[in-house]
N, C-alpha and C positions, 0 to 999 in steps of 0.2 A: 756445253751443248755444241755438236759439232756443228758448223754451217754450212750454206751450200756454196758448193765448190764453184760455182758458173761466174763470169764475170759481175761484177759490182751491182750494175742496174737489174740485172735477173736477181740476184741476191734480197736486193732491195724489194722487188716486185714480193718474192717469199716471205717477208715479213708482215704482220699483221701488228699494230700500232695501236694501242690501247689506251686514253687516260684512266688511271684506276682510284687517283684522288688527290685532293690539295694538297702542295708542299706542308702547310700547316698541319694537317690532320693526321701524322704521326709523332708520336714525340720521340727521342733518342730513348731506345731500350723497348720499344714497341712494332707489334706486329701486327700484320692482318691479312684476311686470304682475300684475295681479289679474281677475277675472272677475266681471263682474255682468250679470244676464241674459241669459247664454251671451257676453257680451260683451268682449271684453279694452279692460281699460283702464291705463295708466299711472301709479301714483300713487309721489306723491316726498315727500321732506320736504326743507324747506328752512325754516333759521332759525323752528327749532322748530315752522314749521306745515305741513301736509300739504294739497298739491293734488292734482286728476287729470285729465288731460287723456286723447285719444286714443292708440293704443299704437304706429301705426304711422303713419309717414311720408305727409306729403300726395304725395310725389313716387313713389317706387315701392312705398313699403310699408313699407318696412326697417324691424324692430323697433325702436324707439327705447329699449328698455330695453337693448339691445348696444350705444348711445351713448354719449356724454360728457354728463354734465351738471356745471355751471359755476354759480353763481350762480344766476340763476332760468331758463337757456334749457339745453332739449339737443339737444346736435347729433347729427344722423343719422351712424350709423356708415359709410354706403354712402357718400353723395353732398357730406354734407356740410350740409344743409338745418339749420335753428337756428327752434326754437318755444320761447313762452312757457310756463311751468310753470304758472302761473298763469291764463292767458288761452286756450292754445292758439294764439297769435295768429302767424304765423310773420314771422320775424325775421331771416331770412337765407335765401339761395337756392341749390338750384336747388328749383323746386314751384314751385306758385304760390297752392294753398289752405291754410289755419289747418286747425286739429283742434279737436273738440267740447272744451270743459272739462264738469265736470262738480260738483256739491254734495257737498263731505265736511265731515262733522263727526265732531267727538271727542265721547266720551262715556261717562264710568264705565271708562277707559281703553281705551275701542274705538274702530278708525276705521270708518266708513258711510261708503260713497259712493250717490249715487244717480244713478239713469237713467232720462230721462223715455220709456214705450215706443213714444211716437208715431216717436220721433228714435233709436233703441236703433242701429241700422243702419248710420246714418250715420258713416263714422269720419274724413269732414271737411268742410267748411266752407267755402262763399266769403264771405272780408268783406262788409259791406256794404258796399252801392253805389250811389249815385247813379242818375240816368239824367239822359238830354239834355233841357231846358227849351228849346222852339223858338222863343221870343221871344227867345232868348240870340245875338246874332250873333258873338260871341267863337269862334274856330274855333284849334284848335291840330293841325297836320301831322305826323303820325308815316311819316318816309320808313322803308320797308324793312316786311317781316313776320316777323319775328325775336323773341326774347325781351325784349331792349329794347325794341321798342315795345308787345309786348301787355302788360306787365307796367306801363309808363310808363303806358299806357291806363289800363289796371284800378286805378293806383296814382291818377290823378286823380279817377275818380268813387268810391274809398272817401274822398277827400277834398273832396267836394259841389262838383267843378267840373261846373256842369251846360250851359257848350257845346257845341259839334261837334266831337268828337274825330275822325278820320279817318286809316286804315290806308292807305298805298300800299302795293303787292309788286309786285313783277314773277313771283312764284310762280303758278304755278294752284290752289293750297290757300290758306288762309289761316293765321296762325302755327301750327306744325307742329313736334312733336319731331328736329328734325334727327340731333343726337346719335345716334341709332337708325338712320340710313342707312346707316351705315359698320361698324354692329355686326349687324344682323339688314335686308337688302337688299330681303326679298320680300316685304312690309310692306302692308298693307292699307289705303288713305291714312287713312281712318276712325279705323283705330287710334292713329296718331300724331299727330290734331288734338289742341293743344291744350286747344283751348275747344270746344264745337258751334255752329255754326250760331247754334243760338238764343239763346247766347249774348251775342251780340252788339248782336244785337235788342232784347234785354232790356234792354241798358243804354247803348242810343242810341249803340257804337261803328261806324262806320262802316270796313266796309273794302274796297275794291278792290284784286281779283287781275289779273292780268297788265296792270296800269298801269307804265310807268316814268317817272320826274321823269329829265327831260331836260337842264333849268336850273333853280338859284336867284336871283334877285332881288331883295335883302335891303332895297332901296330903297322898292319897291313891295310888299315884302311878296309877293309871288308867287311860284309853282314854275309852268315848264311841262310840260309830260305828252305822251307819246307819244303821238301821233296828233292831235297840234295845240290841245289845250283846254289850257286854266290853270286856275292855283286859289289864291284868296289864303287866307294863313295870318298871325294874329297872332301866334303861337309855332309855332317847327319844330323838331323832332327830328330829327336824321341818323341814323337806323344802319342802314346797308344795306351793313353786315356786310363782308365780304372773297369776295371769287371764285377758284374754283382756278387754279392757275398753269400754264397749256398747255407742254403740248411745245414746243423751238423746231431741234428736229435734224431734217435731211432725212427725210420720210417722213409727218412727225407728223399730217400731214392724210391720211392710208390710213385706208379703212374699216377699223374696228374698232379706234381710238384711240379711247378714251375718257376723260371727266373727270366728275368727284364731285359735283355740286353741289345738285339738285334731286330731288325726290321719283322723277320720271322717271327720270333717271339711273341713280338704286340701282336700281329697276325694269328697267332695259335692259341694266346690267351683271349682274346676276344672270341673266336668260335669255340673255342673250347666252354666259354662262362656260359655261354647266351642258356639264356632256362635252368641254368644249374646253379649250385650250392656254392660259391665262392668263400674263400676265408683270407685273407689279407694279410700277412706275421710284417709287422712291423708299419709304424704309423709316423712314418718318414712321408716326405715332401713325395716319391713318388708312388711310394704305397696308397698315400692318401688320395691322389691322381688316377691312379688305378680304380683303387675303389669309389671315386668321385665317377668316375667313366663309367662302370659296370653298374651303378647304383639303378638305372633304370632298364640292365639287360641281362643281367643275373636274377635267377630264381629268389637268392638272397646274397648279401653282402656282409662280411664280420670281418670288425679288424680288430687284431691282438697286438699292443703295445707295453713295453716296459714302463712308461712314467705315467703320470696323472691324465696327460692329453696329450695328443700330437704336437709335435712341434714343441713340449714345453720348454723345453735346454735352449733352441736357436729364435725362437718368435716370446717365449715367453706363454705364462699360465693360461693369461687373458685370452689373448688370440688362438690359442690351440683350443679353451673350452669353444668358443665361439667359434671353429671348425670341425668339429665336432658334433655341438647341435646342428649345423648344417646339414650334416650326413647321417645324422639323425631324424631328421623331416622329412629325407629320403629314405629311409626304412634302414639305414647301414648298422650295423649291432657294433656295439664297442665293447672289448676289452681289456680294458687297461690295469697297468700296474699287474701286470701279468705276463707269462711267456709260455714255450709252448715246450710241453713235457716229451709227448711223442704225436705221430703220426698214427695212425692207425689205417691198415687197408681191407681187402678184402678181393678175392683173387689178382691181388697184384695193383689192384688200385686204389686210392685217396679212397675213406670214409668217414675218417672224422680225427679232428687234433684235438688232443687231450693238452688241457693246460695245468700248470703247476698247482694254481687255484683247485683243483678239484674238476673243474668245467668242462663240460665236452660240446665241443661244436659240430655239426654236420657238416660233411666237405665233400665235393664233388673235386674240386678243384683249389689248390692249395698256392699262393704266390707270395715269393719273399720278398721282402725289400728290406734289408737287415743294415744295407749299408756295403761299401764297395770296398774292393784289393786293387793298390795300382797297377797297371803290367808291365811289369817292369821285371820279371823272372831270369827273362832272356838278355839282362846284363849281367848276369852272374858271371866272372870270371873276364870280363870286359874292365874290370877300373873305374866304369862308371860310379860316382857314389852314391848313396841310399840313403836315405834316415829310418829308423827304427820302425813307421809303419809300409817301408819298400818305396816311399815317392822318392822323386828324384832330386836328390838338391842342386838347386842353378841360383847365378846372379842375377842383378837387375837388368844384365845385360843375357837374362837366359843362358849364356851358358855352364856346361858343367865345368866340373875339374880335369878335363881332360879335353886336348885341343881338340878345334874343329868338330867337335860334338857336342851341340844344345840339346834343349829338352824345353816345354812346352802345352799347353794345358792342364788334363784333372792330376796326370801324374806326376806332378813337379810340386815340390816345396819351395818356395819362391819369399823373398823380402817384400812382404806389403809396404809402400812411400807412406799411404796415409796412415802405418802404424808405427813409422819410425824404423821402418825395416825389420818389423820382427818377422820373424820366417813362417810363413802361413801354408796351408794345401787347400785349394777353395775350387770345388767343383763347378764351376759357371760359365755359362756357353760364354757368355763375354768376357770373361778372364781370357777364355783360351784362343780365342780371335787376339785378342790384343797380343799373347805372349807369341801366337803364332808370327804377327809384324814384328811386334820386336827382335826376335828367333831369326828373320829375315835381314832385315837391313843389318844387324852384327854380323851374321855373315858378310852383309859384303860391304864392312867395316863404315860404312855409316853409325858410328857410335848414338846408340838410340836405349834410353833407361826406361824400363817397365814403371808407368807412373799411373795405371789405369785405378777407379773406383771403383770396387765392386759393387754389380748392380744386378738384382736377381728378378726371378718372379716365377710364383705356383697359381695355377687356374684351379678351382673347387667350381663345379657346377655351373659354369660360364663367368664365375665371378674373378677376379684376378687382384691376387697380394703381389703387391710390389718392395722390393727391398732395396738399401744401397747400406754399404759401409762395412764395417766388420765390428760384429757388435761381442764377440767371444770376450768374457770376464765379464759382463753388464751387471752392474747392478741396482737398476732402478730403470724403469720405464715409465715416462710421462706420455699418456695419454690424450689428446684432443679429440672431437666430435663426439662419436655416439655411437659405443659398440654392441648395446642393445638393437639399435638402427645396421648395423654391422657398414658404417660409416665412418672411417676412421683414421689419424694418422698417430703412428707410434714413433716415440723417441727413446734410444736407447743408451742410460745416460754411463759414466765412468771417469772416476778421477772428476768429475765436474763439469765434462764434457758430452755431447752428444757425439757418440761413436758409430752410429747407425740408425735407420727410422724405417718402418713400415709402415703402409698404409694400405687401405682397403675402402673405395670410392671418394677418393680425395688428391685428384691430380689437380697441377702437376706436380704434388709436395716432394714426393721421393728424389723426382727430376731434379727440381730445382736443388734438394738436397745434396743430392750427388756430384752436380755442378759448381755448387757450394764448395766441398772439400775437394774437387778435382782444382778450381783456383787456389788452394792452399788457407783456406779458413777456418777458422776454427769458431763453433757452435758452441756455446756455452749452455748449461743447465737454465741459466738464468733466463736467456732466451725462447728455449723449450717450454718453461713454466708460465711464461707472459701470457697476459689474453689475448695480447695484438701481436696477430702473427705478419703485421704489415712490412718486415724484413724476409717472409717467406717471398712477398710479391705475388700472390696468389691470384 
C-alpha cells in the first residue's frame, strides 16, 4: 500500500492506529477480520507473527477470512485466487490485482494495525508497473484479447520490460470478463472490461480490436493481419483461446441458430429468448449456464444432451442428476441421451429440432453449446506444432518448439505438475492467467515452471459448484454431506488417491483442497472416506 510521500510527522499524523486484539487471541494458522477505520481488514498469524492485509478478494470480493490459509498465502473460498499474507501480493489466479498490507505491531501484548486515511478505501492494488521507453525497439506480440495475454502484458511491465507490448483481438472490446456471458447475458460491456481504457495508456500497452493475424512467419519474425498490413515481433504469444463448435445437422444455418462467443452474442441471445421458445443442444457447463440464465426469461427452455445428465463424464452421474432437477423446478425440459436430427424452419427461420429419439421440440431460438475448436488455424504453415485436436503443444515453460514463440490459455496442450506432467488442454480462466505469467517471465528469461491447480466453477441459478484438480480417468466418487439438501462435497477418487473434489455449499473445502495439492500433497481415498474431516480444517 503506497504511503504518503510528505515528511515523516505528516505521514504519521495520516495514520489511524487501531488495537484490533490480544497478542494471545490468535493462534499460528488463524485468521480474523477486524475493523480499522470503519474499515475491514484481515489479520493472521503465522509462525508466531501477525500480518494484515486487505479482507476481500481482488477478483469479486469474496471474504477471504471464509478461505483457506496454508503457510503464508490464502486462498479465496469463491474462485480460488491465492494472496500473500504478508505482502498482499497475489499469487495465484483468477484476479488480477494484490490487496493493501498494512503496519502491525505488538505491544504490551496487544496487536495495532494501522491505516494510512489517504488510502483507507482502497481495498486493492495494482503492482507496479513499468511503462514503454520509445527508444526500446524490442516489440513482443500478444495474439488473442483473453486473460493470457492481458495478464502476460501486465506480468512483463511489473517486471521493467519497457518495449512494445501489443494486444491483437478480433473482439470489439478489449480483454473482457468472459466468464460472465454465459452466467448473467444482458451485461453492460463497461461492466465486464477488465482494465479501462486508460489503463492501458498508462503503461504503454498497445491493443487493437477487431484485428486478426492471418499468418505467422517465424523466419522473419512477422504475423500478417487482416486487411493486408504486417507486424514484426521479437517475441509472440499465441492464445487465441478456442471458438464454439457450430452445428453440423441439416437446418443449422436457419435464422435463429445461435453460437456463444462474443460480448454480442450474449447480447443477441438474451433479446432474442426473452418470451420466446428456447432449445439448448448440448448440456455442457455453458449450455447449462445459458439455460440456467433464460430459465426465468424465455417463454420456454429445452435442453438436448448425449448422456444421462449434464455433466455426467466431468462431475459425475450424482451431480448432473441433481442439476438437472434444479432446472427442472424451473420449468427447463430435458432431453437427454439424445441428439438433434435436424433443424427444421419456416420462411428462413428456427421452428422446431427434430431429435433422433423421434421428438420434436418447438424452437424460436436454437443455441449450441457442443463444445469448442482451438484457433489455431492461422498456424498452418508457421511450424508451430499441433496435436491432433489443433491445441497447441508448449512446455512447462509455455513455450512452443519454435524460438521465441509461446502459447498460452484454452488453446495449448500443456504438462499438468499435479499429474506428473501428463499433457492436458483445460479450459479455465485460471489456467490461463497463470500460463499467461509464466508465458511472460520466460520471455524475459526468468526461468518460471507452470505449477498452477486447476480450479474451476459453474453458477446454476445463483448457486455455484466449485471445482479444483483434474479428475479425467476417476473412478469412484466419495461423497460427504447431503445431496438431497444439494449440500455437498465430492471427491474424485484414482489409483487410491483423490484427484479432484467438487462441492456445492461447503466452503472452504475445494479451497483448502486445491491448496492442499498446490504444496505438493497427496490425499489419500483413505482420508476422503473418514468421518473426521479435521485434516480438511474446516
Amino acid at each position: 500500500m503506497s504511503q504518503c510521500q510528505g515528511p515523516g510527522q505528516r505521514e504519521e499524523e495520516e495514520e489511524v492506529i487501531g488495537m484490533v486484539c490480544q497478542e494471545t487471541d490468535l493462534k499460528d494458522g488463524e485468521m480474523r477480520e477486524v475493523i480499522v477505520l470503519d474499515q475491514k481488514v484481515l489479520l493472521v498469524r503465522t509462525q508466531g507473527q501477525y500480518s494484515a492485509i486487505g479482507s476481500q478478494c481482488s477478483h469479486y470480493n469474496a471474504p477471504l477470512v471464509k478461505g483457506a490459509l496454508i503457510g503464508d498465502r490464502v486462498r479465496c473460498p469463491f474462485h480460488g485466487a491465492c494472496f500473500n499474507v504478508k505482502t498482499g501480493d497475489i499469487e495465484e489466479y483468477p484476479g488480477l490485482d494484490c490487496l493493501p498490507s498494512y503496519k502491525v505491531k505488538v505491544e504490551d501484548g496487544k496487536v495495532f494495525v494501522s491505516i494510512n486515511r489517504k488510502t483507507q478505501k482502497l481495498t486493492k492494488r495494482v503492482k507496479d508497473m513499468c511503462s514503454m521507453v520509445p527508444d526500446i525497439k524490442h516489440t513482443i506480440l500478444l495474439i488473442g484479447g483473453g486473460p493470457a495475454s492481458l495478464v502476460c502484458a501486465e506480468t512483463l511491465r511489473q517486471n521493467c520490460y519497457q518495449g512494445r507490448v501489443i494486444i491483437v483481438t478480433k473482439d470489439t472490446l478489449p480483454p473482457y470478463d468472459k466468464p460472465k456471458l454465459s452466467k448473467a447475458m444482458n451485461l453492460d460491456s463497461s461492466s465486464i472490461l477488465l482494465r479501462p481504457t486508460d489503463f492501458y495508456q498508462q503503461f504503454g500497452i498497445e491493443v487493437w480490436t477487431q484485428k486478426e493475424v492471418v499468418s505467422v512467419n517465424p523466419a522473419e519474425k512477422e504475423v500478417k493481419l487482416s486487411g493486408g498490413t504486417s507486424q514484426h515481433y521479437d517475441q509472440l504469444l499465441v492464445s487465441t483461446g478456442c471458438r464454439a463448435r457450430p452445428l453440423s445437422c441439416p437446418g443449422c444455418d436457419l435464422k435463429g441458430v445461435k453460437l456463444l462467443q462474443s460480448y454480442e452474442d450474449a447480447k443477441d441471445i438474451q433479446s432474442s429468448c426473452l418470451g420466446q421458445k428456447a432449445v439448448v443442444i448440448g448440456a455442457s457447463f455453458i449450455g447449462m449456464e445459458v439455460a440456467s440464465y433464460l430459465s426465468n426469461k424465455a417463454a420456454s427452455v429445452s435442453v438436448v444432451g448425449t448422456a444421462r445428465y449434464p455433466y455426467e463424464r466431468s462431475l459425475g452421474p450424482e451431480i448432473g442428476k441433481m442439476t438437472k432437477e434444479m432446472l427442472e423446478e424451473q420449468n427447463v425440459k430435458f432431453y437427454m441421451n439424445d441428439r438433434v436430427a435436424e433443424i427444421k424452419g419456416e420462411n428462413g427461420k428456427v421452428k422446431e429440432v427434430v431429435l433422433h429419439s423421434g421428438a420434436v421440440v418447438e424452437a424460436d431460438v436454437v443455441i449450441a453449446g457442443i463444445g469448442v475448436i482451438p484457433n489455431s488455424d492461422f498456424l498452418a504453415g508457421s511450424g508451430v506444432e499441433v496435436d491432433s485436436s489443433k491445441a497447441v503443444i508448449v512446455d512447462k515453460y509455455m513455450r512452443t518448439n519454435i524460438p521465441d514463440v509461446f502459447s498460452a490459455g484454452d488453446i495449448t496442450s500443456f504438462p499438468l505438475a499435479i499429474q506428473r506432467d501428463q499433457r492436458v488442454n483445460i479450459g479455465h480462466w485460471q489456467m490461463s492467467q497463470a500460463q499467461g505469467r509464466v508465458a511472460a517471465m520466460n520471455m524475459l528469461k526468468k526461468t518460471t515452471k507452470l505449477e498452477s491447480v486447476p480450479f474451476f466453477w459453474t453458477v446454476l441459478l445463483g448457486k455455484s459448484i466449485r471445482y479444483t484438480g483434474f479428475g479425467e480417468g476417476y473412478t469412484e466418487i466419495i461423497f460427504k454431506g447431503n445431496m438431497e439438501e444439494r449440500k455437498f462435497l465430492a471427491f474424485y477418487i484414482k489409483n487410491e488417491v483423490v484427484v479432484a473434489a467438487a462441492s456445492l455449499m461447503f466452503d472452504p473445502a475445494v479451497a483448502r483442497l486445491a491448496e492442499l495439492m498446490a504444496t505438493g500433497q497427496i490425499i489419500t481415498k483413505a482420508q476422503a472416506q473418514a468421518d473426521d474431516l479435521s485434516w480438511l480444517q474446516m
